[in-house]
py3Dmol code that shows the C-alpha trace and the ligand (Angstrom):
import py3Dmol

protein = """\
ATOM      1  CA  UNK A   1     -54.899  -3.658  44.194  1.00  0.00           C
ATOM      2  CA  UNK A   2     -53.153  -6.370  43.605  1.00  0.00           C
ATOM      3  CA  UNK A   3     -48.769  -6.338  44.292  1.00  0.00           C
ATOM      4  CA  UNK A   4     -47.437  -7.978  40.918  1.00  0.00           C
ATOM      5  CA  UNK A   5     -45.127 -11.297  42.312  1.00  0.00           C
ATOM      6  CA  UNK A   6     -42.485 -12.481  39.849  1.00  0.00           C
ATOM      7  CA  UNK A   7     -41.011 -16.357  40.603  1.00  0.00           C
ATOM      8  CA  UNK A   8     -38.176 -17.245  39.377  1.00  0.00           C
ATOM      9  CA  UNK A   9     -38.059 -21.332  38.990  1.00  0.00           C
ATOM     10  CA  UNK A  10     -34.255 -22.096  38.356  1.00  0.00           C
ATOM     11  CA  UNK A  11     -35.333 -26.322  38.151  1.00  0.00           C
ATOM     12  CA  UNK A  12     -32.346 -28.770  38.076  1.00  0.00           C
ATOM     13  CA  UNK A  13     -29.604 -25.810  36.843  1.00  0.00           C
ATOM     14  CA  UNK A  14     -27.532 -23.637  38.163  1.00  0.00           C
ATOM     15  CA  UNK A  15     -23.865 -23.352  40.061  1.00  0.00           C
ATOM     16  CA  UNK A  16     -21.865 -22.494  42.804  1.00  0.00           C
ATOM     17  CA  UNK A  17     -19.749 -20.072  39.939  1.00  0.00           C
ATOM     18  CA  UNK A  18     -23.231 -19.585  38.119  1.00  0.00           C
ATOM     19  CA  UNK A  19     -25.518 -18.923  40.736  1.00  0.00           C
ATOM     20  CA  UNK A  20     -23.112 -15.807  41.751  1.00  0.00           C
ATOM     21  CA  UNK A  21     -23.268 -14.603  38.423  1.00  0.00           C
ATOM     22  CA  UNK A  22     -26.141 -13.943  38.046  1.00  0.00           C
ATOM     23  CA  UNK A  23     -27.536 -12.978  41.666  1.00  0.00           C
ATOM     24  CA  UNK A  24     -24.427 -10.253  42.438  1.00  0.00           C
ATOM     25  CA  UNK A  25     -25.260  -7.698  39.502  1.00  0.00           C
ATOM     26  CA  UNK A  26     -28.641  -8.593  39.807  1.00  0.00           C
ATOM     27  CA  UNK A  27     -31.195  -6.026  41.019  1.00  0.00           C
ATOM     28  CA  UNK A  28     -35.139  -6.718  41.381  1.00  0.00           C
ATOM     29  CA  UNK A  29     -36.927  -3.389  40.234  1.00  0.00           C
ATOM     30  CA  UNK A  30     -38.971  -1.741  42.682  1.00  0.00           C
ATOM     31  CA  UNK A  31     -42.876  -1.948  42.319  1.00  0.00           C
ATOM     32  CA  UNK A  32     -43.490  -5.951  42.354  1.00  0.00           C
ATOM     33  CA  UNK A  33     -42.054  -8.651  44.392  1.00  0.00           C
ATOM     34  CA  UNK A  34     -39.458 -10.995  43.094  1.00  0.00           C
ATOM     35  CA  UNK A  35     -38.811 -14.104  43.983  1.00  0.00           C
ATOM     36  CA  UNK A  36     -35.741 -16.830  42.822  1.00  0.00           C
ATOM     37  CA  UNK A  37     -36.036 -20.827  44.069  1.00  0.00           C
ATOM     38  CA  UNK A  38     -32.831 -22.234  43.146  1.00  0.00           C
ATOM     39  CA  UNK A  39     -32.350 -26.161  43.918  1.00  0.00           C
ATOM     40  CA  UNK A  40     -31.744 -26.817  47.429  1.00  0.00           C
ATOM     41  CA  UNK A  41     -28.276 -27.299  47.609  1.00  0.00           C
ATOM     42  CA  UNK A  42     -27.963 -23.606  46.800  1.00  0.00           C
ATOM     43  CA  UNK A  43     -30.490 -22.191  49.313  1.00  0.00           C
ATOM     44  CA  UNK A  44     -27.631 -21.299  51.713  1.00  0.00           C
ATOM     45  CA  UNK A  45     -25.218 -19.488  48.905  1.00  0.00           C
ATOM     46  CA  UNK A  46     -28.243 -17.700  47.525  1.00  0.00           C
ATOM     47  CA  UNK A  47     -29.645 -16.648  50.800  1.00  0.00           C
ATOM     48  CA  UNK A  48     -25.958 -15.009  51.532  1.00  0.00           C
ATOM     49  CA  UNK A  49     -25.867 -13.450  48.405  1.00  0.00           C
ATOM     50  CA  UNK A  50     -29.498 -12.243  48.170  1.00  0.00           C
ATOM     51  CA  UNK A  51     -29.316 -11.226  51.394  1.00  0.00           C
ATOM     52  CA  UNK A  52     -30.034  -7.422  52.126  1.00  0.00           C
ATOM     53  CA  UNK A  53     -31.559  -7.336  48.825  1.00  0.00           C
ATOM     54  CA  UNK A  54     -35.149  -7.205  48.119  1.00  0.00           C
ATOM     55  CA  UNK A  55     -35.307 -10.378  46.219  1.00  0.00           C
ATOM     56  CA  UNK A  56     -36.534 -12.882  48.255  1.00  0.00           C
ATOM     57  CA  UNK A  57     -35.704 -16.947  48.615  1.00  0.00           C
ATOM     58  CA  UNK A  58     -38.135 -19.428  47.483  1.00  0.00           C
ATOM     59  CA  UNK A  59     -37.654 -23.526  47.511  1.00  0.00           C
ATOM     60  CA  UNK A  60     -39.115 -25.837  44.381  1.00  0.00           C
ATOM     61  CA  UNK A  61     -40.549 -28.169  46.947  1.00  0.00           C
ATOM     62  CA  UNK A  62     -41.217 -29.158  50.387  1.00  0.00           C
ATOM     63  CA  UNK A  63     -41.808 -32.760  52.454  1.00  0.00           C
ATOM     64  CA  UNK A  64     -45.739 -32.859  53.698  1.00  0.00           C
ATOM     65  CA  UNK A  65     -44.114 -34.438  56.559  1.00  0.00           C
ATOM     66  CA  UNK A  66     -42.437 -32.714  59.990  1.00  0.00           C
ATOM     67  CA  UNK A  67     -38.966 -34.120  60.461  1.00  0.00           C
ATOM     68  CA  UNK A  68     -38.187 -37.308  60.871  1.00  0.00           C
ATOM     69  CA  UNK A  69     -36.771 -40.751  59.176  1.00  0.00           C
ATOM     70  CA  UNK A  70     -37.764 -39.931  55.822  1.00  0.00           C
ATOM     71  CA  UNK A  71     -34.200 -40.089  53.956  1.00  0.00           C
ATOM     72  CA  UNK A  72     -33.680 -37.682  51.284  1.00  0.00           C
ATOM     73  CA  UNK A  73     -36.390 -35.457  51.754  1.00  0.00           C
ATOM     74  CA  UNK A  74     -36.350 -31.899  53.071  1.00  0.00           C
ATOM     75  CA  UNK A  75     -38.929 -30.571  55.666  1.00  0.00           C
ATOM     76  CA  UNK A  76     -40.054 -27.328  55.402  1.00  0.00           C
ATOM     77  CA  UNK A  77     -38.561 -26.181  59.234  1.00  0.00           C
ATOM     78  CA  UNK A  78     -35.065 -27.064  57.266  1.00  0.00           C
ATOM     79  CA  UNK A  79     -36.256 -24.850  54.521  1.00  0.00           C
ATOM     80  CA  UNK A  80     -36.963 -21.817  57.068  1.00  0.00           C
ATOM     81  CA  UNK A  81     -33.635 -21.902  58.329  1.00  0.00           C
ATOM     82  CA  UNK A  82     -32.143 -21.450  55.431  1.00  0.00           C
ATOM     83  CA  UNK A  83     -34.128 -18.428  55.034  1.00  0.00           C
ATOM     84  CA  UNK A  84     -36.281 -19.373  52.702  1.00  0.00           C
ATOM     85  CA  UNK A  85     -39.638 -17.521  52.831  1.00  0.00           C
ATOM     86  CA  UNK A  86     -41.681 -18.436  49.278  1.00  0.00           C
ATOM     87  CA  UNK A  87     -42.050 -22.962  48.149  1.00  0.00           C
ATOM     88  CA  UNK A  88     -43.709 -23.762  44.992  1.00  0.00           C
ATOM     89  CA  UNK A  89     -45.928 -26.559  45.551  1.00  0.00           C
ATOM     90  CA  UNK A  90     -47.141 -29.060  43.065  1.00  0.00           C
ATOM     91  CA  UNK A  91     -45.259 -28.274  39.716  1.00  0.00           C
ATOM     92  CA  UNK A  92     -46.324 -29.793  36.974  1.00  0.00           C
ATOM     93  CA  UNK A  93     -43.128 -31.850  36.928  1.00  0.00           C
ATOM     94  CA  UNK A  94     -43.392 -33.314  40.247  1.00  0.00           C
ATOM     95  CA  UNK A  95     -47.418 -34.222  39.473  1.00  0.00           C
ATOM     96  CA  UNK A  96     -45.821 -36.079  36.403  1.00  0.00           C
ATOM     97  CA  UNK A  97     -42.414 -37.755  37.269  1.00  0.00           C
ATOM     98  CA  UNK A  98     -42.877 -37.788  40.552  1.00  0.00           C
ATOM     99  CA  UNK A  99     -46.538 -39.285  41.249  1.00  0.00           C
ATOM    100  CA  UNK A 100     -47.782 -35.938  43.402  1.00  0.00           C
ATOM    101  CA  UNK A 101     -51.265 -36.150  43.279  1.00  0.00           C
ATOM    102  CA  UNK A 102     -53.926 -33.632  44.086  1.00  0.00           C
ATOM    103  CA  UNK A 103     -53.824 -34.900  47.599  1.00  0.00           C
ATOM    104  CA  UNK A 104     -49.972 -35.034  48.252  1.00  0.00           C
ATOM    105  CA  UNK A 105     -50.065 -31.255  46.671  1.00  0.00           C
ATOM    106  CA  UNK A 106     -52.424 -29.879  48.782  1.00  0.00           C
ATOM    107  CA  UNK A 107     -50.564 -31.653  52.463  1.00  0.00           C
ATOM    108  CA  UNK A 108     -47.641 -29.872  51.022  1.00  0.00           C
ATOM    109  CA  UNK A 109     -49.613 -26.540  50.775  1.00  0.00           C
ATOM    110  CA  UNK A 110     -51.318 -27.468  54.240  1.00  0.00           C
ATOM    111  CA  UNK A 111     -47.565 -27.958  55.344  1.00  0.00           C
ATOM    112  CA  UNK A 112     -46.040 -25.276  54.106  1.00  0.00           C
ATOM    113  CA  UNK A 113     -48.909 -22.812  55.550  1.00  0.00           C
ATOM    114  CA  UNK A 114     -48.594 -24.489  58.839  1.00  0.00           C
ATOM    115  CA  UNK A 115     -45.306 -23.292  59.263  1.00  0.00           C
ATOM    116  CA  UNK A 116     -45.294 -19.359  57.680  1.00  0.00           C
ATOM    117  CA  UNK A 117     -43.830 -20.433  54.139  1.00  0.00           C
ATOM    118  CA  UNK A 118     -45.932 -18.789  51.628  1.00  0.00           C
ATOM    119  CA  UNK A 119     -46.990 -21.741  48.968  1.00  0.00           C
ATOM    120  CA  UNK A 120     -46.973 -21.109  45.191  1.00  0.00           C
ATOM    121  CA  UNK A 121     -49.197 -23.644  44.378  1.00  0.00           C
ATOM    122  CA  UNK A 122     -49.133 -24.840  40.807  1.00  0.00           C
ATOM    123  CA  UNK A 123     -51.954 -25.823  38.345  1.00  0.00           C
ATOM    124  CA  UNK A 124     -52.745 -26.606  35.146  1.00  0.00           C
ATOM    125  CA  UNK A 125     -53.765 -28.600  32.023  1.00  0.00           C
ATOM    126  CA  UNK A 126     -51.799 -31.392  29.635  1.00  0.00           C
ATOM    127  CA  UNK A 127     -52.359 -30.501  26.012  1.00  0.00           C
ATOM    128  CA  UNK A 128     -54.189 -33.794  25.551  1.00  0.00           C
ATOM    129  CA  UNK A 129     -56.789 -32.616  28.370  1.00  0.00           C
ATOM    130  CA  UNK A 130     -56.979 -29.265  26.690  1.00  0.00           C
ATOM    131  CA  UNK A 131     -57.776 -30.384  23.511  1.00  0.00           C
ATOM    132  CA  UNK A 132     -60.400 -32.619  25.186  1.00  0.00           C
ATOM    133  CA  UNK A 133     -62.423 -29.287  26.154  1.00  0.00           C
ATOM    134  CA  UNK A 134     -61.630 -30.248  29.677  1.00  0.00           C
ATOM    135  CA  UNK A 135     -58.884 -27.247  30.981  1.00  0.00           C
ATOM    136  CA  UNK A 136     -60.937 -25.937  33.356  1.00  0.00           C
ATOM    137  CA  UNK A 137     -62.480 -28.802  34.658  1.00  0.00           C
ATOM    138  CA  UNK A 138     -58.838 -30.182  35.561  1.00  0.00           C
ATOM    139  CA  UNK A 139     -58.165 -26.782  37.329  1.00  0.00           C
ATOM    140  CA  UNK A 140     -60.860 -26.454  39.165  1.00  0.00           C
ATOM    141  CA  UNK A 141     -60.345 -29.954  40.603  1.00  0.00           C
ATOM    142  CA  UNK A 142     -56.846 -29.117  41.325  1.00  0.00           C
ATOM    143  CA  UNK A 143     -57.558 -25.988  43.362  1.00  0.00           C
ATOM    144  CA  UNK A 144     -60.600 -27.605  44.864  1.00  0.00           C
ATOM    145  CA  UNK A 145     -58.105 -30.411  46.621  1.00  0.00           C
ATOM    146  CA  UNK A 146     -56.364 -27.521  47.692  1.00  0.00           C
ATOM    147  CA  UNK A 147     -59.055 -25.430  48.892  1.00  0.00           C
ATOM    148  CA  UNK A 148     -60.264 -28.850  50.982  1.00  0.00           C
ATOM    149  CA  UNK A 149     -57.148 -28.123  52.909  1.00  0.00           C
ATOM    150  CA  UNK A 150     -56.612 -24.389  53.128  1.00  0.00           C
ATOM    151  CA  UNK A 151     -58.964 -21.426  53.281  1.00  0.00           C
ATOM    152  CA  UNK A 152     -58.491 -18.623  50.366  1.00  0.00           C
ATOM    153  CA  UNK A 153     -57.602 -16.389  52.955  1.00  0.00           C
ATOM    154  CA  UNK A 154     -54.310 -18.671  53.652  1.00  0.00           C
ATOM    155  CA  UNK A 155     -53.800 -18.628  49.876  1.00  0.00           C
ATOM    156  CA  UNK A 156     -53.534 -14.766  49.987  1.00  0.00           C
ATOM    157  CA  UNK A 157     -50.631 -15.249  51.629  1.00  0.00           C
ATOM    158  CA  UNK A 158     -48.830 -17.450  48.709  1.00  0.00           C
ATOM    159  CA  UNK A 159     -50.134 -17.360  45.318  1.00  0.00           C
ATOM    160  CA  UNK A 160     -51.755 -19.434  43.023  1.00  0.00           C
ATOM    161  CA  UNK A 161     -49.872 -20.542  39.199  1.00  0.00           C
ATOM    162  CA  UNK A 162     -51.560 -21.252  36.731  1.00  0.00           C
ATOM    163  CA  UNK A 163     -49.352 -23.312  34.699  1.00  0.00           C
ATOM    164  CA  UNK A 164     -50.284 -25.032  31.315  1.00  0.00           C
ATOM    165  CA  UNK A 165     -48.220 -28.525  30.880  1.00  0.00           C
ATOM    166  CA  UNK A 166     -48.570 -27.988  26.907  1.00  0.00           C
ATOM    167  CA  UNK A 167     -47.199 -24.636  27.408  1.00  0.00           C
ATOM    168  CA  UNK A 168     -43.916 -24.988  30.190  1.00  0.00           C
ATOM    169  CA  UNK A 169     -40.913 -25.260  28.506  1.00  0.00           C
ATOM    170  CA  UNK A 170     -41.718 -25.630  24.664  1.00  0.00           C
ATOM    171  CA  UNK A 171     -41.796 -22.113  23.752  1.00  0.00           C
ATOM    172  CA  UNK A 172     -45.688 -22.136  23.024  1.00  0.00           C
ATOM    173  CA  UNK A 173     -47.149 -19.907  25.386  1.00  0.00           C
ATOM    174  CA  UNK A 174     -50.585 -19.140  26.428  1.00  0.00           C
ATOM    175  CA  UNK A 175     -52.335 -16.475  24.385  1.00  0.00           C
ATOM    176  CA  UNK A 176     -53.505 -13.779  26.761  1.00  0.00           C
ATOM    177  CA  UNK A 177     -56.533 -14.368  26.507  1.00  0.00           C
ATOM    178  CA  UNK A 178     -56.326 -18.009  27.139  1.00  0.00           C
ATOM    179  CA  UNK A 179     -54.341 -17.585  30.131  1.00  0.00           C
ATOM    180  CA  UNK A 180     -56.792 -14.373  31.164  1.00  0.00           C
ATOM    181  CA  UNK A 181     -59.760 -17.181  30.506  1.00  0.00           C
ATOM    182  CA  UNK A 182     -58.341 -19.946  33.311  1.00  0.00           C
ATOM    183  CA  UNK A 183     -57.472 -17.300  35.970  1.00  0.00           C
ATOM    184  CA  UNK A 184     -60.951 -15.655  35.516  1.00  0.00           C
ATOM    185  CA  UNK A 185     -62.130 -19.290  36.400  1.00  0.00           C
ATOM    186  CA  UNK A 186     -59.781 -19.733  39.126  1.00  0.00           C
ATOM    187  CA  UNK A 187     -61.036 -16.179  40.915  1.00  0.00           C
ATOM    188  CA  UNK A 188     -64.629 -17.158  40.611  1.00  0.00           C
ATOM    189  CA  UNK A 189     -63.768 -20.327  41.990  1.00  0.00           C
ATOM    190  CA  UNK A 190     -62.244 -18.962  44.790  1.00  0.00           C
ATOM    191  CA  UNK A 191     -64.770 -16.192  45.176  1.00  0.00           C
ATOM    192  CA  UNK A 192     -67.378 -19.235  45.768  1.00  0.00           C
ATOM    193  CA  UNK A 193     -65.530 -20.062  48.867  1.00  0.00           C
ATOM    194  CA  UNK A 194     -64.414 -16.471  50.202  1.00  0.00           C
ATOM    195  CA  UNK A 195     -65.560 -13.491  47.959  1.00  0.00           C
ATOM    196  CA  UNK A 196     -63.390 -11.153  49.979  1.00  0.00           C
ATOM    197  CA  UNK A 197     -60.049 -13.374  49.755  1.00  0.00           C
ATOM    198  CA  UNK A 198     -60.486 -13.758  46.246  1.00  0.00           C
ATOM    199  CA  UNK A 199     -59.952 -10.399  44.960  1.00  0.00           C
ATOM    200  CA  UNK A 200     -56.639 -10.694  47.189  1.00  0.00           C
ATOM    201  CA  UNK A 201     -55.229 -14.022  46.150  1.00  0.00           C
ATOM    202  CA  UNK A 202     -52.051 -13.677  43.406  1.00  0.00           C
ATOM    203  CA  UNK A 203     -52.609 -15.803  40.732  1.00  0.00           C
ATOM    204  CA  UNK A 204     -49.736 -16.095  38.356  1.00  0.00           C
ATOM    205  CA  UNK A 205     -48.977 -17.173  34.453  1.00  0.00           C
ATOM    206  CA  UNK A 206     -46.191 -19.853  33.854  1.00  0.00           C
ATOM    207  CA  UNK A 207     -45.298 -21.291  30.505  1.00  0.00           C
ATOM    208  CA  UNK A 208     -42.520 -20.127  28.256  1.00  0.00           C
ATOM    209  CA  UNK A 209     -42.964 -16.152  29.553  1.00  0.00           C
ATOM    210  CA  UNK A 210     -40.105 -13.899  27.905  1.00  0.00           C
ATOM    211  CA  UNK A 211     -39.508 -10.509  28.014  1.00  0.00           C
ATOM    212  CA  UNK A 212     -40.851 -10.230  24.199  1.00  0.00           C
ATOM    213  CA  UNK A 213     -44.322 -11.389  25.798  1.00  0.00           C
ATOM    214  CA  UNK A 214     -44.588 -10.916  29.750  1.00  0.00           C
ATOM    215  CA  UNK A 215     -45.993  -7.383  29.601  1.00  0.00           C
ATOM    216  CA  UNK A 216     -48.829  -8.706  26.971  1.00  0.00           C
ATOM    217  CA  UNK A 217     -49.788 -11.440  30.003  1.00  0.00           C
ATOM    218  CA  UNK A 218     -49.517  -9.434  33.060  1.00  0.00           C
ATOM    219  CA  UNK A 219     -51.686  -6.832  31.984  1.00  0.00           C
ATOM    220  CA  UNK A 220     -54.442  -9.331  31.738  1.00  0.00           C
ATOM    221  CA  UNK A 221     -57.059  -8.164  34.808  1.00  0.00           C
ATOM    222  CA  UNK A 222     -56.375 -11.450  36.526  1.00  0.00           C
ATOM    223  CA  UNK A 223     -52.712 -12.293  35.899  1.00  0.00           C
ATOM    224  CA  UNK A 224     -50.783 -11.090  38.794  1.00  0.00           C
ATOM    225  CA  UNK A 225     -47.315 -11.903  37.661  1.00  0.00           C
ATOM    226  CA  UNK A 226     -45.342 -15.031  36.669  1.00  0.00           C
ATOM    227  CA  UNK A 227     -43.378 -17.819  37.064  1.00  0.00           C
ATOM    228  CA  UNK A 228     -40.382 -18.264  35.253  1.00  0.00           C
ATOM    229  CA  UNK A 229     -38.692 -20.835  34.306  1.00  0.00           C
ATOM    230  CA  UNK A 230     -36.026 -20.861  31.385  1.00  0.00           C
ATOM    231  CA  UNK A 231     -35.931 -17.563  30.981  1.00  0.00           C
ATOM    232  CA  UNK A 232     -35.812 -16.574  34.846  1.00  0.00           C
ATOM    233  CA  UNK A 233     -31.507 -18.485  34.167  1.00  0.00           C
ATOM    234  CA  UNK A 234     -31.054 -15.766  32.541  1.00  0.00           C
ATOM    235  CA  UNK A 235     -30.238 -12.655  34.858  1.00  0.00           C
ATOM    236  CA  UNK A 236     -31.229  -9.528  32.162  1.00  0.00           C
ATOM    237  CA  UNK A 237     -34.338 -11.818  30.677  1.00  0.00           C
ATOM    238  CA  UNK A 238     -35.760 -12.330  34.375  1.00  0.00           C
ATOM    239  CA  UNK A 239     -35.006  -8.719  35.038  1.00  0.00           C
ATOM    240  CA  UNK A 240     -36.916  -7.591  32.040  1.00  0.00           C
ATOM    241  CA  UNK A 241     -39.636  -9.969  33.223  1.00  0.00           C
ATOM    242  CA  UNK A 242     -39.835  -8.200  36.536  1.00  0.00           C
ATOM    243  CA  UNK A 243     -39.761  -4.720  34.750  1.00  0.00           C
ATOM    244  CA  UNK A 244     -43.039  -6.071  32.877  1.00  0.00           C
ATOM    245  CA  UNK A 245     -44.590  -6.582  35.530  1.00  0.00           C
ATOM    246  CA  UNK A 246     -43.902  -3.501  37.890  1.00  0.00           C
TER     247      UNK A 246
END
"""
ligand_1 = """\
10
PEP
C -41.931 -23.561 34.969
O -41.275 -24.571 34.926
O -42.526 -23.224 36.011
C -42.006 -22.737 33.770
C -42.937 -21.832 33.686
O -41.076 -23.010 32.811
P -40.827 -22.189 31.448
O -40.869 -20.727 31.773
O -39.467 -22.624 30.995
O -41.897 -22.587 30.489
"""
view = py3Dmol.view(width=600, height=400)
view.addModel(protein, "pdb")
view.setStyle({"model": 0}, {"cartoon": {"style": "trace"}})
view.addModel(ligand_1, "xyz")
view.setStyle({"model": 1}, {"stick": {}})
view.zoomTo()
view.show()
C-alpha cells in the first residue's frame, strides 16, 4: 500500500510576513505525507518554523553540479543543510523557460539521489502534443531519460509527477480518468524495468488540483497524491488537499 504524498509547490510567491502565516496555524493531517518547497530564500525561515512538525521541507530545484564556481546556482549539499529533505526536479517551467532538457532533468535526479534528497521528478505533456495523440509517447520518453540514470528502486524513494503543461495553472484539470490513463502508463513503464519497485514508486497528479476536485483524483488506483501549486498558497485549500488525500 501505497503512503499518499502531498507537495506543496509555492513557485516565485511567498514572504517573510506571508510565509509565517500560513505555516504557524498550519497543521498537516495525519495519514499522508506533506510536503511545502517554498523558493530558496525561505528554506531557512520555513525549516524553523516547520520544524518539529510533520510537514516536511522540499526545494523547487537543485544544480546537477557538486559545489563549485557556478554563480547563482544552488547545490544540493547547500540544500541539505538547510534541512531540506524532498527537490522537485524538472518542472514543467524550468523544461520551458529555462532550456532543462530530458538530460539536464535526469543529472539533477541522479544528483539529488546521490546525495539522500528524495527527487519529485516532473513529467508531462503540452496541449499541442496532446492533441497530437502523442501524451504518452512524450512521457514515456521523459521517464525513460530518467530511468537511464536511476533505477525504479531509487525512484521509490522520491516520487514521480505527472504533470500536464495544458493543465498547470489554467484551471483545466485532468479528468480522472485522463490523469488515471498516464500514470497507468507510467507504472507499466516502470514495471518493465523493476516489477517489484513499481508497485512502490509514488506517482503524483499536478495541474490546477483544488479541494472541490483532489479527492475525485487521488482515488484513482494509480494517483498517489499531488502536487500543488496555486492552491497549495493557500493554507486551508492545501490543508483540504491533504485531507483528500489521507
Ligand atoms: C505546479 O506548478 O506544479 C502546479 C501543479 O500548479 P497548479 O496547481 O497551479 O496548476
Amino acid at each position: 500500500m501505497r503512503r499518499k504524498l502531498v507537495a506543496a509547490n509555492w513557485k516565485m510567491n511567498g514572504s517573510f510576513a506571508a510565509n509565517a502565516a500560513w505555516a504557524v496555524p498550519f497543521r498537516a493531517p495525519a495519514g499522508c505525507d506533506v510536503v511545502v518547497c517554498p523558493p530558496f530564500v525561505y528554506l531557512g525561515q520555513m525549516a524553523g518554523l516547520l520544524g518539529g512538525s510533520a510537514v516536511e521541507l522540499g526545494a523547487q530545484n537543485l544544480s546537477s553540479e557538486k559545489l563549485g564556481a557556478f554563480t547563482g546556482e544552488v547545490a544540493g549539499e547547500m540544500l541539505l543543510d538547510c534541512g531540506v529533505r524532498w527537490v522537485i526536479v524538472g518542472h514543467s517551467e524550468r523544461r520551458a523557460l529555462y532550456g532543462e532538457t530530458d538530460t539536464v532533468v535526469a543529472a539533477k535526479t541522479a544528483r539529488a539521489l546521490a546525495l539522500g534528497l528524495r527527487p519529485i521528478v516532473c513529467v508531462g505533456e503540452t496541449l499541442e502534443e496532446r492533441e497530437a495523440g502523442r501524451a504518452l509517447a512524450v512521457v514515456q520518453r521523459q521517464i525513460a531519460a530518467v530511468l537511464a540514470q536511476a533505477s525504479v528502486a531509487q525512484l521509490a524513494g522520491g516520487a514521480l509527477a505527472y504533470e500536464p503543461v495544458w493543465a498547470i495553472g489554467t484551471g483545466r484539470t485532468a479528468t480522472p480518468q485522463q490523469a488515471q490513463e498516464v500514470h497507468a502508463a507510467i507504472r507499466v513503464q516502470l514495471a518493465a524495468a523493476d516489477a517489484a519497485a513499481a508497485v512502490t514508486v509514488r506517482i503524483l497528479y499536478g495541474g490546477s488540483v483544488k479541494p472541490s476536485n483532489a479527492q475525485e483524483l487521488f482515488t484513482q488506483p494509480d494517483i498517489d497524491g499531488g502536487l500543488i501549486g496555486g492552491a497549495s498558497l493557500v493554507a486551508a485549500d492545501f490543508a483540504a488537499i491533504c485531507v483528500a488525500a489521507c
